[in-house]
Residue, then its C-alpha position, 0 to 999 in steps of 0.5 A: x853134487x849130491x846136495x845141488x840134485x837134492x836142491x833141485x829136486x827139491x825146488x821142482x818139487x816146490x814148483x809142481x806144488x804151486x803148479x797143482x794148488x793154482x791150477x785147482x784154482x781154474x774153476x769150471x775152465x774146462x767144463x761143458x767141453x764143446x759149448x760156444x759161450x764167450x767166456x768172462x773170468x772173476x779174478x781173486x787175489x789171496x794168500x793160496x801159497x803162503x802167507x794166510x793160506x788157512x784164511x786165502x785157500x778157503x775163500x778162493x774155494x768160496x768164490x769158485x763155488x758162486x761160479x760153478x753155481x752161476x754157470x750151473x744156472x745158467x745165469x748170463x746167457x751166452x756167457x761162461x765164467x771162469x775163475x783166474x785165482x792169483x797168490x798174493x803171499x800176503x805180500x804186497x809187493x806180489x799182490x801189485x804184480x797179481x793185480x797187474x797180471x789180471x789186469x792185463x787180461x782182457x776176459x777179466x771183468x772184476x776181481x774178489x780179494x784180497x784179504x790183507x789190507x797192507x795188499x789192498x793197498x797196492x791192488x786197488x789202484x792198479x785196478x781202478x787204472x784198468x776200470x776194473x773193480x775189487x770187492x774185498x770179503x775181509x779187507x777192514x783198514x777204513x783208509x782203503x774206503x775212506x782215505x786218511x782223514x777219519x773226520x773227513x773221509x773221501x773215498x780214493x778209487x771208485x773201483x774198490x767194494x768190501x763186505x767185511x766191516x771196518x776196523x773203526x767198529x771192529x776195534x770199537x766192538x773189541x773195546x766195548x766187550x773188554x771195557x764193559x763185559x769182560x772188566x778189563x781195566x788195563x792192557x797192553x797194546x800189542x800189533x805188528x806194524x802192518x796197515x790192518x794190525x796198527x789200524x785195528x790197535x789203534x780203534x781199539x785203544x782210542x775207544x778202551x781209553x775213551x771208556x775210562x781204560x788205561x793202557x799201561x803199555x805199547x808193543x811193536x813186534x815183528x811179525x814173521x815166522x823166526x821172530x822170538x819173542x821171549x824179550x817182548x813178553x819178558x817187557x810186558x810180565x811187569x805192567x799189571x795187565x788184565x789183557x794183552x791186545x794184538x793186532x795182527x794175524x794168526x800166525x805169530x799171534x799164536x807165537x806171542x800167546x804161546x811165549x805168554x803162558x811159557x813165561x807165566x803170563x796167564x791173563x788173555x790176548x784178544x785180537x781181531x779177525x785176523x786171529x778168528x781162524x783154527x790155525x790159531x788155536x792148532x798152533x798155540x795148542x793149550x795156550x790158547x784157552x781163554x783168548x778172545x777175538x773179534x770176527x765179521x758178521x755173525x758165524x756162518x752156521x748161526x746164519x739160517x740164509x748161509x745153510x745152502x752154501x755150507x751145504x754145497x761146500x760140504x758137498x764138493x770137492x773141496x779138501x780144505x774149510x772155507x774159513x771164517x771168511x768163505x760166505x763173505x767171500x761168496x757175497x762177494x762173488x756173488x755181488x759181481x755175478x748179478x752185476x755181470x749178469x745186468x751189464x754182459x748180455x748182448x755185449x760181444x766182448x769184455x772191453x773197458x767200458x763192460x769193466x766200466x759198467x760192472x764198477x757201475x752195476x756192483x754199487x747199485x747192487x742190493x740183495x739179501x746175501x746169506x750174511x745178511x744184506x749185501x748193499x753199499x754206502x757212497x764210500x763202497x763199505x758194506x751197509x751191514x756192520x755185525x760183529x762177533x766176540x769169540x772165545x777159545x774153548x774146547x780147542x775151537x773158537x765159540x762165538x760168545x757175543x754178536x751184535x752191532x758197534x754203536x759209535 
């Protein structure tokens, strides 16, 4: 009887958490009390309660300030926005049923999200059935923009926008850094099977291979938080590699370089974006040092255009960073504020032809955002394609090379 109160408890206790994280997610909901603005509601769908939360709480944060900001100014007259926050659990399978939840709300006029590719996946088609649009900050699978043919692409849903870069090029960028700045001759190939870990592995090795590189060896893991991976590592000690390339995310990333150094295997493990988070290197501690990782864009803090978004982050009310992620995210955001801002005034309600024409007004968006500018090809991929290497040291990431990938 002891232990099913303690359960209970216990599980109330889980269910109030995740109560108050996404009720902080509500935005300005219950600001200006009293005001008769018709109310429009930007939809984000991230990791908020597991999953990459390090990476989905900041962004959500990011989106939420744009928000504040637009309604501070006052930017679409008669009109209030709201923020409608969903937890994807970087998950697919919640976030198609995040995805249909916003969907079904008819205040909602477009969503921001999500992080993860393999998610992406499920969200986007259940949006584009509703007219309603999705501009990702960190989705980098080219098949979610491109469809599955690299050598002749066709864009599979009108509805679908991002401000992160591909994978093609953040592969290409990777490669180029190890092959021609860091004198890797050999690695192995490591990923987790997931849409954004095996695409950004294979970029990668198609263009390390194609610069004269060998891989000496392939690894599938599994990339969950019990996994061990003493076996996989033990396979790897005998291949004579210069670096360990991962494709996945930080959380097992960290795992895997941990069991890299506990077993003697010094060289370096590189991965993409997916690991550019200090999550990363507070879980693999001293392990860490060394390791490289590829980001999108160029650091916040070097960007002059993004010091009015820091600035304000810093001075709000928000307990956690905003992530490498956090001004991709408020481009985003942004991005559908000034095409509200074209398509609501004068309209009474959100109906699907407003959905319909936001779809409309984001591709036709250009503006210089503060990671640079914030414009679409035909595909709906962003038109800026920089690029960062990053390192370990001193327990924090340092951005070492930015620049753009040239084919």
């Amino acid at each position: 009887m002891v232990a099913t109160k303690r359960r209970s408890w216990r599980t109330l206790t889980l269910v109030m958490a995740a109560a108050v994280i996404l009720a902080a997610c509500g935005s300005d909901a219950e600001e200006g009390g009293g005001d008769d603005r018709k109310v429009a509601k930007i939809g984000v769908i991230l990791p908020l309660l597991s999953g990459s939360t390090s990476f989905g709480i900041g962004m959500r944060n990011s989106v939420d300030l744009a928000i504040r900001q637009a309604n501070e100014k006052n930017l679409i007259p008669g009109w209030r926005l709201e923020l409608a926050a969903e937890d994807d659990g970087s998950k697919p399978d919640i976030g198609g049923r995040a995805a249909s939840k916003l969907a079904s709300e008819s205040s909602v006029v477009a969503v921001v999200g999500t992080f993860n590719s393999s998610v992406a996946q499920q969200t986007i088609p259940i949006l584009d059935t509703a007219n309603l649009a999705q501009v990702s900050p960190s989705n980098t699978n080219d098949t979610l923009s491109r469809g599955q043919d690299p050598a002749s692409p066709v864009r599979p849903h009108k509805n679908y926008f991002r401000t992160a870069t591909l994978d093609s090029l953040q592969g290409g960028f990777a490669a180029d850094y190890a092959y021609n700045t860091a004198n890797v001759r050999n690695v192995v190939i490591v990923h987790d099977g997931k849409t954004y870990g095996k695409g950004l592995a294979e970029s990668f090795q198609a263009r390390f291979t194609k610069a004269g590189g060998t891989v000496v060896g392939e690894v599938r893991v599994i990339a969950e938080e019990t996994t061990d991976y003493s076996g996989d590592v033990t396979n790897i000690q005998p291949l004579e590699a210069d670096l360990i390339f991962y494709g996945g995310e930080y959380t097992a990333a960290a795992k895997f370089t941990t069991e890299l150094k506990k077993q003697g295997v010094t060289i370096p493990l590189m991965g993409g974006d997916g690991i550019v988070d200090q999550s990363y290197v507070d879980n693999a501690k001293d392990a860490a040092k060394g390791d490289l990782g590829t980001s999108i864009g160029a650091p916040a803090e070097q960007l002059p255009a993004a010091k009015g978004f820091l600035d304000a982050y810093a001075a709000s009310s928000y307990k956690e960073p905003a992530s490498g992620y956090g001004a991709l995210a408020y481009d985003a955001a942004n991005v559908v504020i000034q095409a509200l801002a074209k398509v609501l005034p004068g309209k009474d309600q959100v109906d699907p032809e407003v959905r319909k024409a936001v779809i409309d007004a984001i591709q036709a968006t250009s503006f210089d955002g503060i990671t640079g500018k914030v414009a679409f090809d035909q595909y709906g991929d962003t038109v800026t394609k920089l690029l960062t290497v990053n390192q370990v040291a001193d327990n924090a990431w340092k951005p070492i090379k930015t620049g753009e990938f040239t084919p």
